[in-house]
C-alpha positions in Angstrom: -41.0 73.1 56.1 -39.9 74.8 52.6 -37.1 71.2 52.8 -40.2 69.0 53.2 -42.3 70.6 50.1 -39.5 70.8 48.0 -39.1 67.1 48.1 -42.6 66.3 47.6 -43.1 68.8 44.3 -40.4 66.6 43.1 -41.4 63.2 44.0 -45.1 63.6 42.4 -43.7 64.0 38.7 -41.3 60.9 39.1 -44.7 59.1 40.6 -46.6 60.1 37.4 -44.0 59.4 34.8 -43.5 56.2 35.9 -46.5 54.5 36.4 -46.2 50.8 37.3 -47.3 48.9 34.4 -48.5 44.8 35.0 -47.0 42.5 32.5 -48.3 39.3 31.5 -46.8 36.6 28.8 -48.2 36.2 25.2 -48.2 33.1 24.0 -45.9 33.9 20.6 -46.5 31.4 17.6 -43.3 31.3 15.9 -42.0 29.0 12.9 -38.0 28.6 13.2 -36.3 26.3 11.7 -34.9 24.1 14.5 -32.5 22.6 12.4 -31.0 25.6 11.7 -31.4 27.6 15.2 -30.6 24.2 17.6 -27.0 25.0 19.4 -23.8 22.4 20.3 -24.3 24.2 23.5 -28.1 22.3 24.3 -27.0 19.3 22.8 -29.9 19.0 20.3 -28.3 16.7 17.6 -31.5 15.3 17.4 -32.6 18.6 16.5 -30.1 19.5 14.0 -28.8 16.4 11.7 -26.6 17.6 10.1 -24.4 18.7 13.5 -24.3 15.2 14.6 -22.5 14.1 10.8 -20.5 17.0 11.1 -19.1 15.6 14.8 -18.6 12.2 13.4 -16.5 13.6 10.6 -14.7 15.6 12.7 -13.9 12.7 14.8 -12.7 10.8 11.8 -10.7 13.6 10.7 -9.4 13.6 14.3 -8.6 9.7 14.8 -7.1 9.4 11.4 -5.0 12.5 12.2 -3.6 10.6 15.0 -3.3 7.6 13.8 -0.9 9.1 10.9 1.3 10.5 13.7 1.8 7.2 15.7 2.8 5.7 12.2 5.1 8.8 11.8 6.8 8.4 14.8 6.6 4.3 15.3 8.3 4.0 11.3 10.5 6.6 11.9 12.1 5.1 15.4 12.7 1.5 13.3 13.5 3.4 10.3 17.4 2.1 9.2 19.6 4.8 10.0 22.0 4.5 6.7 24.9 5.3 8.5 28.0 3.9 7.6 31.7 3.5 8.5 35.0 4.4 6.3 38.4 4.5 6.6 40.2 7.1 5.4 43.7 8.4 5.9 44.0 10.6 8.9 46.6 13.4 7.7 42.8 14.2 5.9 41.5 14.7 8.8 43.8 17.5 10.6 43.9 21.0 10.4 47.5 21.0 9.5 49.1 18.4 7.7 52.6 19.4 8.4 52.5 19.0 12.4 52.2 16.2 14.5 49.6 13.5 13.2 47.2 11.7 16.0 47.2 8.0 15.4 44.0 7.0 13.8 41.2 4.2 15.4 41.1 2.3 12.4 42.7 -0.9 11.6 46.3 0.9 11.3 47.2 4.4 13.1 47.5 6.1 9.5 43.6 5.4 9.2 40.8 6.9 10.9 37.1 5.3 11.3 34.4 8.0 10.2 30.8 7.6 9.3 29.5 8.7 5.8 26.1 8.0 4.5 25.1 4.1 3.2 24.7 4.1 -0.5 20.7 5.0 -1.3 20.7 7.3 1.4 21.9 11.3 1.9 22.6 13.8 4.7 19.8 15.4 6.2 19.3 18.9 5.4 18.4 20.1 8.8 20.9 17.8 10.6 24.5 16.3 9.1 24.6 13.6 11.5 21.3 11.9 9.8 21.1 10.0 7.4 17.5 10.2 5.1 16.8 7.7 2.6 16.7 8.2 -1.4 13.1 7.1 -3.0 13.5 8.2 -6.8 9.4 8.2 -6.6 8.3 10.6 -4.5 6.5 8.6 -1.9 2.8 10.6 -2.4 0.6 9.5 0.6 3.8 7.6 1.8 6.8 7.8 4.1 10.0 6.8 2.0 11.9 3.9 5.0 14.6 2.6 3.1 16.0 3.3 -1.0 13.0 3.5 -3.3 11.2 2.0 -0.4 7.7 3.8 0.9 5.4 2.9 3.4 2.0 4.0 3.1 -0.2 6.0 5.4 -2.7 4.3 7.4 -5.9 4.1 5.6 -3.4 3.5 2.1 -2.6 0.9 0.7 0.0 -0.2 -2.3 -1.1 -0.7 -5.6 -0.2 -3.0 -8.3 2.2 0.0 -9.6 3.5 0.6 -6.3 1.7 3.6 -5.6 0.0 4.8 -1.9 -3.7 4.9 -2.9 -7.0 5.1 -0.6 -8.3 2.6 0.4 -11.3 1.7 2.8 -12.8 3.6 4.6 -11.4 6.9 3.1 -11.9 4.8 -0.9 -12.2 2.4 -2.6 -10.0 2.4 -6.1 -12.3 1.8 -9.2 -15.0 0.9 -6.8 -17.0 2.1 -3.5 -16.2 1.4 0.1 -18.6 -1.1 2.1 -19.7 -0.4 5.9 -17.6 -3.8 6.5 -15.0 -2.2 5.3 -14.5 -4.2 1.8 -14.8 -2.6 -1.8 -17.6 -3.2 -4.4 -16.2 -3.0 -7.3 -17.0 -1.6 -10.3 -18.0 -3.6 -13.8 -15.0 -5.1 -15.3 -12.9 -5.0 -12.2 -12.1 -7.4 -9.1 -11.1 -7.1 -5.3 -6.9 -7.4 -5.0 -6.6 -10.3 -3.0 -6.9 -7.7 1.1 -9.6 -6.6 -0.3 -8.4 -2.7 -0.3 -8.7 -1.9 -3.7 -9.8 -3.2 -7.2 -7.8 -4.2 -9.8 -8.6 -4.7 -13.5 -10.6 -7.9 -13.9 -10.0 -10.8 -16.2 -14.0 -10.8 -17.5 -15.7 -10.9 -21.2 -19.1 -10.1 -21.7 -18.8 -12.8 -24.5 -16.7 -15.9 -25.2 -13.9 -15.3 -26.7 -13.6 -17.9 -30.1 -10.4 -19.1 -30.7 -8.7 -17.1 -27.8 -9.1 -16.7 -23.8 -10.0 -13.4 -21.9 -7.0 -12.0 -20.3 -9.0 -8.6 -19.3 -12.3 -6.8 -19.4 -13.4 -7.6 -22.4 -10.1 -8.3 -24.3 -9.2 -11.5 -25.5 -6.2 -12.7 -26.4 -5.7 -15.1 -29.5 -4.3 -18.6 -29.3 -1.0 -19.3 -31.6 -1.8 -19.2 -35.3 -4.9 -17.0 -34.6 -5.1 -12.9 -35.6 -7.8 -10.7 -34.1 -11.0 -10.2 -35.9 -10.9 -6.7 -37.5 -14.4 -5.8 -36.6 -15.6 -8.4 -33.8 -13.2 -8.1 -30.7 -14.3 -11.8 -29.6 -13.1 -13.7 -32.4 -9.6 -14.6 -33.4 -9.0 -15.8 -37.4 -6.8 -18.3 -38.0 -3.9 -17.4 -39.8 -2.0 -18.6 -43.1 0.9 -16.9 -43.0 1.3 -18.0 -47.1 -2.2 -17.1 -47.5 -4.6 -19.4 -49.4 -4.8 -19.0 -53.1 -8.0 -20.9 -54.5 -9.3 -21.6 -51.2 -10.4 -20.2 -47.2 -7.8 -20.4 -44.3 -9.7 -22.5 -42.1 -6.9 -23.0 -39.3 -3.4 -22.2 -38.3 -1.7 -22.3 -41.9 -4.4 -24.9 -42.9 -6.6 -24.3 -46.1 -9.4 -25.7 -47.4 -9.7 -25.2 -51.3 -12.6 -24.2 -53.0 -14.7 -26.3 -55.5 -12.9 -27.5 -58.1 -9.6 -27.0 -56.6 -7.2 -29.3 -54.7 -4.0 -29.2 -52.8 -0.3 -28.5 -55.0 1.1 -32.0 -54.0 3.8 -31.4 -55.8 5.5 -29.0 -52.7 5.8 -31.2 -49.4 3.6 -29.1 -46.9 2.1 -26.6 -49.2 -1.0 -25.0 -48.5 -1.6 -23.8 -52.0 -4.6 -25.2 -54.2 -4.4 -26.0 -58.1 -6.8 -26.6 -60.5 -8.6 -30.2 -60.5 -7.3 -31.9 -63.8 
């Protein structure tokens, strides 16, 4: 009996600390930023826009990543060795001179057959038995394949200068990349004939007068013609004798001014003498 009360005196305070309490949801009105709380996890790119250009970049990063390495490793299997084969005496060879020599497998027995490096080409570092090409320019954005010889990255292409340089999709050289993958180039330059890059353009805003346009806006004079000191479009004719009493109108041709005509007495004189 004292067991039974004992257990009840200490059931009732549990009973009335805990009092069961009935919950029902509140509708909450909250304002968050769903572009900023939307997770990988649910999938919500539409939710978050920027997460779907940040997978695409990724996977650009990723594809041009590998398709580096399979240019890597496909240019470095057909890659020229640069080894070569010499003869050289075989006493140079052996340890000791003085005892017995081995005959040699060159074209005599005094001669021995070894391999040395082509010319343009050196020792690996890491391993003797290879053979690395020289390129005198490093090779930036490039693999150097054979003596001063690079091959470019995918997604690079050679220059005029024989440089490694963007091209589409990653750039576009003096221009901007096109979704078809062609460049638009900027003002005063034109598409190289893949269309990878642009290339300084043979364009003048204006005619050029007594020349031809060899670049954006440069001309170039014909013979007997100088360049204009103040008006890039215009070539002067030039008198290399100059034209005393009169105006060089043409390649060492002058006209003489009023009163004034041409000194007869030198055969092909340009000079102009008084009327008498």
């Amino acid at each position: 009996m004292k067991v039974l009360c004992i257990v009840i005196c200490l059931a009732i305070p549990m009973v009335l600390c805990h009092p069961q309490v009935k919950t029902h949801q509140v509708p909450v009105n909250l304002t968050l930023n769903t572009t900023i709380f939307a997770t990988p996890a649910n999938n919500n790119t539409h939710l978050y826009p920027s997460l779907r250009n940040l997978t695409d970049i990724t996977d650009s990063w990723r594809n041009a990543a590998n398709r580096t390495q399979m240019f890597l490793n496909k240019t470095r299997q057909e890659m020229s060795r640069g080894i070569c084969y010499e003869e050289v005496p075989t006493v140079t060879l052996v340890a000791n001179p003085r005892g017995n020599i081995p005959a040699g497998n060159g074209s005599n027995p005094s001669l021995s057959r070894i391999q040395i490096c082509c010319t343009g080409y050196e020792r690996n570092p890491h391993n003797f038995r290879l053979c690395d090409p020289i390129c005198h320019r490093s090779c930036e954005n490039g693999l150097c394949v054979a003596p001063d010889t690079c091959a470019c990255y995918p997604d690079y292409g050679v220059d005029l200068d024989g440089k490694c340089i963007p091209v589409c999709p990653i750039g576009c050289s003096n221009g901007e990349c096109q979704p078809n993958g062609r460049c638009k180039c900027n003002k005063g330059f034109v598409p190289d004939p893949t269309d990878k890059f642009c290339i300084e353009g043979v364009q003048c805003d204006s005619a050029c007068l007594n020349g031809y346009c060899t670049g954006y806006n440069k001309c170039t004079c014909h013979a007997g013609y100088l360049p204009h000191p103040t008006n890039g479009y215009m070539c002067m004719p030039h008198c290399p004798a100059g034209c005393p009493n009169g105006v060089c109108s043409g390649p060492n041709f002058c006209i003489c001014n009023a009163g004034f005509i041409k000194d007869r007495s030198t055969k092909g004189s340009q000079a102009c003498v008084r009327r008498l």
